[in-house]
Each structure stands twice: as C-alpha cells, then as structure tokens.
C-alpha positions in Angstrom: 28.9 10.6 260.3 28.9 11.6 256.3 25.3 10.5 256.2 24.2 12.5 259.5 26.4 15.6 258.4 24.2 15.4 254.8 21.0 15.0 256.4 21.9 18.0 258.5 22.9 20.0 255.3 19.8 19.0 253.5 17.4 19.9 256.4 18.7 23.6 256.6 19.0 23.3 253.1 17.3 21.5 250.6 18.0 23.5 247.6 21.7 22.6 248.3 21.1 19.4 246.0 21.5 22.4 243.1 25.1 23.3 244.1 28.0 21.8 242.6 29.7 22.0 245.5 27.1 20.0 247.7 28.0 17.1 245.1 32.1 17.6 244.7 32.4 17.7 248.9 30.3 14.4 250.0 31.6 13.3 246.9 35.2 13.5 247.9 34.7 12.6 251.7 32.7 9.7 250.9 35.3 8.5 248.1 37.9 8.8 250.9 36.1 7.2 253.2 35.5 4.5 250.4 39.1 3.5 249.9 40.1 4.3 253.6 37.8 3.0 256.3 37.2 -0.5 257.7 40.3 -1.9 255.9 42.1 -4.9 257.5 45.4 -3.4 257.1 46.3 0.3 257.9 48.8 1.8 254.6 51.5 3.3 255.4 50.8 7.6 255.8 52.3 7.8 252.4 50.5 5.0 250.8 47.6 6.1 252.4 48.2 10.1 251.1 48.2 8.4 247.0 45.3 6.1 247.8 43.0 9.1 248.8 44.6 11.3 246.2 43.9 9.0 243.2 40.3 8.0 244.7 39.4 11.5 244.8 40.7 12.4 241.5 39.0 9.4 239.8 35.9 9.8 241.7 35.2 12.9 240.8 36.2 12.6 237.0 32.5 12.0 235.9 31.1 14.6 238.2 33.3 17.1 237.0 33.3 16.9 233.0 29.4 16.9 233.9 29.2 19.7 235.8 31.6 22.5 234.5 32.8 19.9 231.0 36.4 20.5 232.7 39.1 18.7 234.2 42.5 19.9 236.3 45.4 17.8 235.1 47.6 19.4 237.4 45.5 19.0 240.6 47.0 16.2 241.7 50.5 17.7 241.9 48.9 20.8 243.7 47.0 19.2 246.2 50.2 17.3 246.9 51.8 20.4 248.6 49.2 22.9 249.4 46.6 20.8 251.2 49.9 19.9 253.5 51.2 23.4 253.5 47.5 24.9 254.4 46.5 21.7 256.7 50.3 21.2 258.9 51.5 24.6 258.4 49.4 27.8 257.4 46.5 26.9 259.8 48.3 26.4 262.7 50.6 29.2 262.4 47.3 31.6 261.9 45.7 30.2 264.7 48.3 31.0 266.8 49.1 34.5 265.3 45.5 35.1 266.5 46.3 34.8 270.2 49.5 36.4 270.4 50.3 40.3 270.8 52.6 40.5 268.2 52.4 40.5 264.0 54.9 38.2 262.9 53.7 34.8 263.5 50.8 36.3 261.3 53.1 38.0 259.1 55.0 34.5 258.1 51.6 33.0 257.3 50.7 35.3 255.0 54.1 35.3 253.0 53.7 31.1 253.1 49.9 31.5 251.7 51.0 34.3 249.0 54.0 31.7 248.2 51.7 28.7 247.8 48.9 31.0 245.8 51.8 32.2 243.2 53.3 28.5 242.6 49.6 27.3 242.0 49.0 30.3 240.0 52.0 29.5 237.9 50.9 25.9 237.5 47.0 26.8 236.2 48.9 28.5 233.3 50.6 25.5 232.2 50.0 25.2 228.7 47.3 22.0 228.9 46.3 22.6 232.6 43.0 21.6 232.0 41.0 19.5 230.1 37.7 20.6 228.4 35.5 18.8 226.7 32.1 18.9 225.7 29.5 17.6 228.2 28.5 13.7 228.5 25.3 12.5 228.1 23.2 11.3 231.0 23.9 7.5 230.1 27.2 8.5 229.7 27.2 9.9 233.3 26.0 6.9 234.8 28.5 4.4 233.2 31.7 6.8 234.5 30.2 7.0 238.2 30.4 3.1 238.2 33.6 3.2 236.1 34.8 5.1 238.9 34.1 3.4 241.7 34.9 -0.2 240.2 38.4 1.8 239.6 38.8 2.1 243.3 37.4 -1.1 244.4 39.8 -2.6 247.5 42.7 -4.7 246.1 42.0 -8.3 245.1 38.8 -7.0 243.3 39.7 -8.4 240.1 39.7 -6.6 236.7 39.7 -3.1 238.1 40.8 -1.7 235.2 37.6 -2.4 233.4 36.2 0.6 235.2 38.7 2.7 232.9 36.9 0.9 229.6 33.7 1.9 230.9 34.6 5.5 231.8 35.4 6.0 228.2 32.2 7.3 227.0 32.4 10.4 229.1 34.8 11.3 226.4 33.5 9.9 222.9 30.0 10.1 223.2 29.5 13.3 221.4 26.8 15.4 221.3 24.5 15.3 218.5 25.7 17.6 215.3 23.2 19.2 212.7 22.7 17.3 209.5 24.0 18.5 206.0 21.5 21.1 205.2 20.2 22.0 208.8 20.7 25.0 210.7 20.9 24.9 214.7 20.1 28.4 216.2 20.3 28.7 220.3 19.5 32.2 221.4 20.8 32.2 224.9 18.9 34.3 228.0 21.8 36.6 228.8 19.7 39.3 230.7 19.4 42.7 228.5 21.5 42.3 225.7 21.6 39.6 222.7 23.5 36.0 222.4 22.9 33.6 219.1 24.6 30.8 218.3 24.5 29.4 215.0 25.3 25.9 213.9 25.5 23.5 210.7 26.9 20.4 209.9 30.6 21.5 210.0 30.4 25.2 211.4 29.9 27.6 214.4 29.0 31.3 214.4 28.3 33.3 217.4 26.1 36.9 216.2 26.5 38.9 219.5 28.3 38.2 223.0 26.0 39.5 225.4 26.3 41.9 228.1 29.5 42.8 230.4 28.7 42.7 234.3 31.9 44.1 235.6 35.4 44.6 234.8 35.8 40.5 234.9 32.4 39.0 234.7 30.4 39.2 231.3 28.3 36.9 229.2 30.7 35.8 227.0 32.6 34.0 229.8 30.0 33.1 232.5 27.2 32.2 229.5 28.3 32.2 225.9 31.6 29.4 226.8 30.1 27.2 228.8 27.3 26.8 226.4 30.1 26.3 223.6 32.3 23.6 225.9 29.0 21.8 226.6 27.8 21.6 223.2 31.0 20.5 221.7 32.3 23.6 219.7 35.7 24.2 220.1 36.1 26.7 217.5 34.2 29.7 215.9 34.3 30.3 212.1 33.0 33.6 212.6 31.9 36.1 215.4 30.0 38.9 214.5 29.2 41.8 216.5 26.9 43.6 215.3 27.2 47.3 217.0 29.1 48.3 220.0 27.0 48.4 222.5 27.6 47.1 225.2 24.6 44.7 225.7 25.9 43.1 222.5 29.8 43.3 222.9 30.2 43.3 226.0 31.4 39.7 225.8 32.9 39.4 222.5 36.9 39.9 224.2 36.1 36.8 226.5 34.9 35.0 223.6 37.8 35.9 221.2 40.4 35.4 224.0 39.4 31.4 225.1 38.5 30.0 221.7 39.7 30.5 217.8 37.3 32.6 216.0 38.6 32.7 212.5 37.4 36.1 211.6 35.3 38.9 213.6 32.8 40.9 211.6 31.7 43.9 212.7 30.6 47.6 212.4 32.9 48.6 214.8 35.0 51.5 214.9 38.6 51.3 212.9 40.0 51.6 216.6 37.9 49.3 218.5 40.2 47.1 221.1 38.1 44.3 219.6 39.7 44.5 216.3 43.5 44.2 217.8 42.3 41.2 219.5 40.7 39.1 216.8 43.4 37.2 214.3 41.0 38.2 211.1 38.9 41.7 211.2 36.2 42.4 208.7 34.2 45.0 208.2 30.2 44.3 207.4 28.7 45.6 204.4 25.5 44.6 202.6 26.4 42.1 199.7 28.2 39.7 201.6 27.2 36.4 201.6 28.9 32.6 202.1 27.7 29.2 202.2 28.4 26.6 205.3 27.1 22.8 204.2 24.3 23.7 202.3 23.4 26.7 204.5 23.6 30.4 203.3 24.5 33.2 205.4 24.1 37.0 203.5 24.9 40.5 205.5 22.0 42.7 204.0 22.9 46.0 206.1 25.7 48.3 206.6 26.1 49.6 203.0 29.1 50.9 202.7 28.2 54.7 202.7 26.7 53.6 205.9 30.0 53.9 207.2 30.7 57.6 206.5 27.2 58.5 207.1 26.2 60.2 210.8 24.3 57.2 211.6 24.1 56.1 215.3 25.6 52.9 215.8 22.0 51.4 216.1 22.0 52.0 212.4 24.7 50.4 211.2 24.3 47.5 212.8 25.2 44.5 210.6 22.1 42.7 209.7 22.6 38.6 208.8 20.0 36.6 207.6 20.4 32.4 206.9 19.3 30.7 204.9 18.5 27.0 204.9 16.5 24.1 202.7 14.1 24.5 205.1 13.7 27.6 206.1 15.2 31.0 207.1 16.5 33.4 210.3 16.9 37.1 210.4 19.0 38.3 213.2 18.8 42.4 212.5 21.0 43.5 216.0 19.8 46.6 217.1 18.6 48.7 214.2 16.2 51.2 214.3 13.8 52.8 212.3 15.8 54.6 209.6 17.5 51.5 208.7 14.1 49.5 208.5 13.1 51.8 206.3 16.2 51.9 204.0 15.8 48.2 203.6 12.5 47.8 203.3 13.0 50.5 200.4 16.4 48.5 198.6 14.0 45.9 198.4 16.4 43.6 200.7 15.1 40.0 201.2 14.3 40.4 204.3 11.1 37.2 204.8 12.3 35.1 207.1 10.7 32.5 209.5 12.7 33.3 212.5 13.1 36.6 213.4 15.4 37.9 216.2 13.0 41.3 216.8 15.3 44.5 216.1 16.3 46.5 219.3 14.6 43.7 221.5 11.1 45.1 220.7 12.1 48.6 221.7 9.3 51.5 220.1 12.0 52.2 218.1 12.1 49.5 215.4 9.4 47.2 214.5 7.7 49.8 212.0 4.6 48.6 210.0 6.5 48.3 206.9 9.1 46.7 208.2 6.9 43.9 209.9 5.1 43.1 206.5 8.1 42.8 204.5 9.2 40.3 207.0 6.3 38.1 208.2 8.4 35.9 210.5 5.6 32.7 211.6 7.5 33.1 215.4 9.8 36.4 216.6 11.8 35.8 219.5 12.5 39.2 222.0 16.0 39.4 223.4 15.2 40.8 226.3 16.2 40.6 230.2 13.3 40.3 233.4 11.5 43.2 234.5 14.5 45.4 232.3 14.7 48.9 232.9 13.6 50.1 229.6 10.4 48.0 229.2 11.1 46.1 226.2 9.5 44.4 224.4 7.1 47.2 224.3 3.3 45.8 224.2 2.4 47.9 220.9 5.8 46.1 219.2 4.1 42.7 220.5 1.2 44.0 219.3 2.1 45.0 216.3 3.6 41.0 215.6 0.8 38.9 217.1 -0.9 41.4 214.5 0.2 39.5 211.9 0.0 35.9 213.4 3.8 35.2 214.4 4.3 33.1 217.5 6.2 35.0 220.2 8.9 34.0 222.3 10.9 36.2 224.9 14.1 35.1 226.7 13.2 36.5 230.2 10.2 34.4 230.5 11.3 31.1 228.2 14.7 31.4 229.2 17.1 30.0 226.5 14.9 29.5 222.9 16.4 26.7 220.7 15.7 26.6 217.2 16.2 23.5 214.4 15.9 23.8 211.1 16.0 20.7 209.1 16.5 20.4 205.4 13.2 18.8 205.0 10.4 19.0 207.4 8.9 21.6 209.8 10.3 23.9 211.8 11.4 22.7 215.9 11.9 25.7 218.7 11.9 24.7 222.5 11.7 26.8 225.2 14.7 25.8 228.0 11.7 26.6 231.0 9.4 24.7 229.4 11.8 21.6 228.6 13.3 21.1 231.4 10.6 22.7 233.9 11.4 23.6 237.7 8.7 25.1 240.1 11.4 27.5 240.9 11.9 29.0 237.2 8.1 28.9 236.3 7.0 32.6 235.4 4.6 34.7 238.4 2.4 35.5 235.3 2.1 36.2 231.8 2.9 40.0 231.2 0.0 42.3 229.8 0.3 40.8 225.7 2.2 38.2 226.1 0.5 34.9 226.3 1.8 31.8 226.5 3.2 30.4 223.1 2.7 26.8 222.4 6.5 25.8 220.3 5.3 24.5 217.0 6.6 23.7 213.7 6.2 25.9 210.5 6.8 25.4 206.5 9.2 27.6 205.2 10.6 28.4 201.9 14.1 29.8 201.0 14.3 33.6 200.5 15.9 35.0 197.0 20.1 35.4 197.3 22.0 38.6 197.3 24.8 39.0 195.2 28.1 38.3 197.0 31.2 40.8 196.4 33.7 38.0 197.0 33.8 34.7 199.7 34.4 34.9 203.3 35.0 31.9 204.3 36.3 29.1 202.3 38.8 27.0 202.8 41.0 29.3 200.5 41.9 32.4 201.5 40.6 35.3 199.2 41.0 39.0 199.9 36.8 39.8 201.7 35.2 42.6 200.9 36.6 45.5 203.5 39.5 44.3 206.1 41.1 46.3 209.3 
C-alpha cells in the first residue's frame, strides 16, 4: 500500500520528489511500518505507541538536519499528547459538530485545539527546543540513513547501537572553513535587494540583509539564516547595513534577532529600531578599517560631514572594501553618482577585483570615472528577475564589459560564490550553473548580457587607509562613532 500510494503521488506529481514533505511523510509511514508490520508478536498498545515514536524520531534524524539543518528535541513529548488529543478526541468531536444543529460540540473542539496549540506553543519556546546545526555532507547523509535504520532493526539484531556510532558524522563532519589568508564572499539571489556574506578563517560578516516580503517573511529569515545554519556560522562579528532601504534592511531585525552579531554598522538614522535591537551600534565613517586572519576590511565612505549633509540615504551609504593576499572586493551598497564622484576625487582606493555594482546597475551610479578608478576583472549585479525598475541597465553593462570585466547577475546565476585564496587565482561559481536543473535554466540571455564563463584572475592588494582606532579585536576599544 505505501508503494502504490507513492506511485500514485509521483504520477500526478513528479516534481513532488522536490518537497520536503514528500520525503518526511513516506519517510515516517514507511519507518512505522518498518518497526511495526509482520512481527511475530503484537506489543502491547503502549509498547507499540514508544516503538513507532522512537522509529520515527530516529528515522527521520538524517533527513531532517539535511533538509532544514534542524532538529525538535521536544517532539517527542508533543507528539505524545497532541497526535492522541487530535487523532481520539478533536477529530471526532468536529466531525460530529458538523452534523448536528447546534454549536457546542464544535465550540468544545475548538477550545481543546486552542488548548493543545498554546501548550505546544509554550513548549517550542523552551530554551534549547531545537537543535541546529550546520548541514551534513552527502557522505555524511548516507552513513545516518543506515545508522538509522540499523538503530531500529527488530530485537535480536545484534549491536544495534552501532547505528548511533555511525550516525555521528551528521554532527562532526564540518563544512569546509577558509584558510588563514582567504576570503569567502557568497552573494545570495534574494530578488531586488542585496545579501553578502563574507567569511575568513575565524570570522563572519553579513553587508546587507535583503529585502522584507511582509510583516513576517523577509530575506534575512527565509534566505540569509538558513544559508548561515547550513554553512556552519553560528555567529556574526559584524552586520553592516549599508542604507535603509528596504531592499537592503529589510532583513537585518531577523538577522540580529536569531544569531549574535557582535556589532551593527550602519548609516542609519540615530533612531533607527535597528539600533535598539543590536547589542553594539556603530556608526560608518570613512577611515575605518580592521583586520580578520590576515584579511583587511576598510569603510572608505560616509565621511563624517556626510552625516549632517542633505544627502539622500543612497549617498551615505557605507562603502566596504576587503582586502586579501590574493586579491580584493568592493561592496559600494547603493550609492549614486555624487558619492562616486567624491571618492573618485579623495583619491579613495577604490581597485578592486570583485565588485558588487553600486545601486544594482541602476543609470544612476556606474559613472565613467568611477568605472576606471575601479577596474574590477568580474562585477556582479544584485538584482531580482524581470525587476520593475530594469536594472542592470544595458548602458551600465555596457559601460563594464567596456572595460573587459566579467559579469555576473543574481537573477539569471542565481547565488554567485566567490574564493579568494592567499595565493593563486581567483574561484567564482555560479549556484545555476553548479548545480544545474532544467527547471532553473534561464529562457534566454537578456539584450547585453551574455553568458559569462566563471574564471580565475590575478589580483594584487590595494594601498591601506588609515584607521581612526580598531573595531574589532578581541579587546574592547572605544570605535570611531557609537549610538
């Protein structure tokens, strides 16, 4: 019956094999059904109740931490009342509420159901409710599904609990960190709006959280975290946002809320909600500069005049650029033309090898003067599918294929990884073309875009800025501006 109700599912639809839910059902039923049926001896209902529980649980450990990199602790003890309570009791008592001509058999439903949903609301916010990890590697994967089922092998199977030793990969095999000296750069397809995170050897920065899509639903929780959990970073030395738009903030609160940041920099506003949220507020200004395991990070834009100045908050965007052995990023946010030209005229070291393109190619940035003083060998365009305002604009990509800089763009290439190594050339992938799906491949080039074959580049270190005092060290010294 679980293989014909499968094969049913599959033939109306075969795209189900992408849900997660397609794998958690049949892979609960047919754990059940693993540690239940064709047994010599029928448990007792109790026995039988902890049998499936703990085969379900176990089964779908690997599945789980591979899927969404989390685990319910407390599932167990909430499944042990509300699957009887919805099964035995709520059901039924619906049901028959349906049929009959007055409210209250329908009425005492309800007040069971919103009893149950508070109790199991109470228990997710248990301090430790869940367990998140990063995500296991395929090998990984495929040791814990067998791990799991030896675990739930019949009794008499001898050395069960071997399964357990074999499942323990899932949790120590862990990702693969940068190397002293190398700089990790993932900008992530968030639609229209920007999401970069940066990585070296012992560090995490996040420049930008993405868009909000509703009063619940934004980047930083549906995009930005999961990519975090998965990738193993469980805590942000620094967040920046640049402006406060909402394309760029509008995930930052999410962000700040489910992971330590240890300090926010920003242009914001001195009233900003995001500034009562984060533990450490600072405000960007141009001279500030650190240095994470051999990697340096410098904010060459807001000055501080900027700040008093009727600029729009484009314009005082903070600009970062790192700076590696091997080579270099410019992430400018959003600024426009004035600021271009104010740091093209300070004489700001702005050549880089990576450039995140200001304003996400927008006719409003990208000046001629601002391009050669930069000279990126690849741009990437932050930009979301068939976006209302038409960025990139074709004389922007133009204007940088002008020059002979690769070109990348988030709503074709989807996520754009980039490595920088201490010594030796340059690696970005494209997430469509690295893990390819006939689903996800693009209808067409748009008009001046062609397709960009990912290559490597040599790349020398840009000249330092001065630094008016450390950010982050493992001291703590007074920064250049605080809120």
């Amino acid at each position: 019956m679980l293989a014909l109700g499968l094969l049913v599912v599959l033939l109306l639809d075969p795209w189900a094999v992408l849900s997660a839910g397609f794998w958690l059902s049949f892979g609960a039923v047919g754990a059940i059904l693993f540690v239940m049926v064709n047994r010599v001896a029928q448990p007792h209902w109790l026995e039988g109740w902890l049998r499936t529980q703990t085969a379900v649980t176990i089964a779908l450990l690997p599945l789980l931490l591979a899927l969404f990199q989390q685990v319910s602790l407390i599932s167990p003890l909430a499944n042990a009342f509300a699957i009887p309570l919805v099964s035995l009791v709520i059901v039924p008592l619906a049901l028959v509420g349906v049929v009959l001509p007055f409210d209250l058999v329908l009425v005492l439903a309800h007040a069971i159901m919103a009893a149950t949903m508070w109790l199991l609301e109470w228990m997710s916010a248990l301090p430790q409710s869940v367990w998140e990890q990063h995500a296991p590697p395929a090998w990984a994967l495929v040791l814990g599904v067998v791990g799991a089922l030896w675990m739930i092998l019949p009794r008499g199977v001898p050395s069960r609990w071997l399964g357990a030793v074999v499942c323990l990969p899932l949790f120590f095999a862990l990702p693969p960190q940068p190397e002293p000296g190398e700089l990790r750069m993932t900008v992530l397809d968030v639609g229209q709006g920007l999401a970069a995170i940066l990585q070296t050897r012992e560090h995490a920065l996040v420049y930008d959280a993405g868009p909000a899509f509703g009063p619940l639903l934004d980047s930083g929780n549906r995009i930005v975290l999961p990519y975090l959990r998965a990738t193993g970073v469980r805590r942000l030395d620094a967040l920046i946002v640049s402006h406060d738009d909402t394309d760029h903030s509008g995930g930052a609160a999410s962000v700040l809320q489910a992971v330590p940041v240890r300090s926010l920099l920003s242009s914001l506003s001195p009233m900003d909600p995001l500034l009562f949220i984060a533990d450490r507020a600072v405000q960007c200004r141009t001279g500030q500069s650190w240095e994470w395991d051999g990697v340096r990070f410098e904010i060459l834009h807001p000055t501080a005049a900027s700040y008093v100045e009727r600029l729009k908050s484009n314009d005082r965007g903070c600009v970062l650029k790192v700076t590696s052995p091997g080579g270099s990023v410019l992430l400018p946010g959003d600024i426009e033309r004035s600021s271009e030209e104010r740091l093209v005229a300070a004489d700001a070291a702005l050549r880089a090898d990576i450039l995140i393109a200001p304003h996400h190619g927008s006719t409003t940035s990208s000046t001629s003067q601002f391009v050669q003083a930069v000279r990126p060998d690849s741009v990437i365009f932050a930009a979301g599918y068939r976006n209302r305002f038409g960025h990139p604009h074709p004389d922007v990509v133009e204007r940088w294929r002008a020059i002979g800089a690769k070109l990348y763009r988030t709503d074709r290439d989807g996520a754009i990884s980039v490595r920088i190594p201490a010594a030796g050339p340059v690696k970005i992938e494209r997430y469509r073309a690295l893990y390819r799906r006939y689903w996800l491949d693009p209808p067409g080039d748009e008009p001046g875009i062609a397709e960009e074959a990912a290559s490597g580049s040599e790349a020398e270190a840009g000249p330092t800025v001065a630094s008016c005092g450390p950010l982050f060290t493992d001291r703590e010294e007074r920064p250049c501006s605080t809120h």
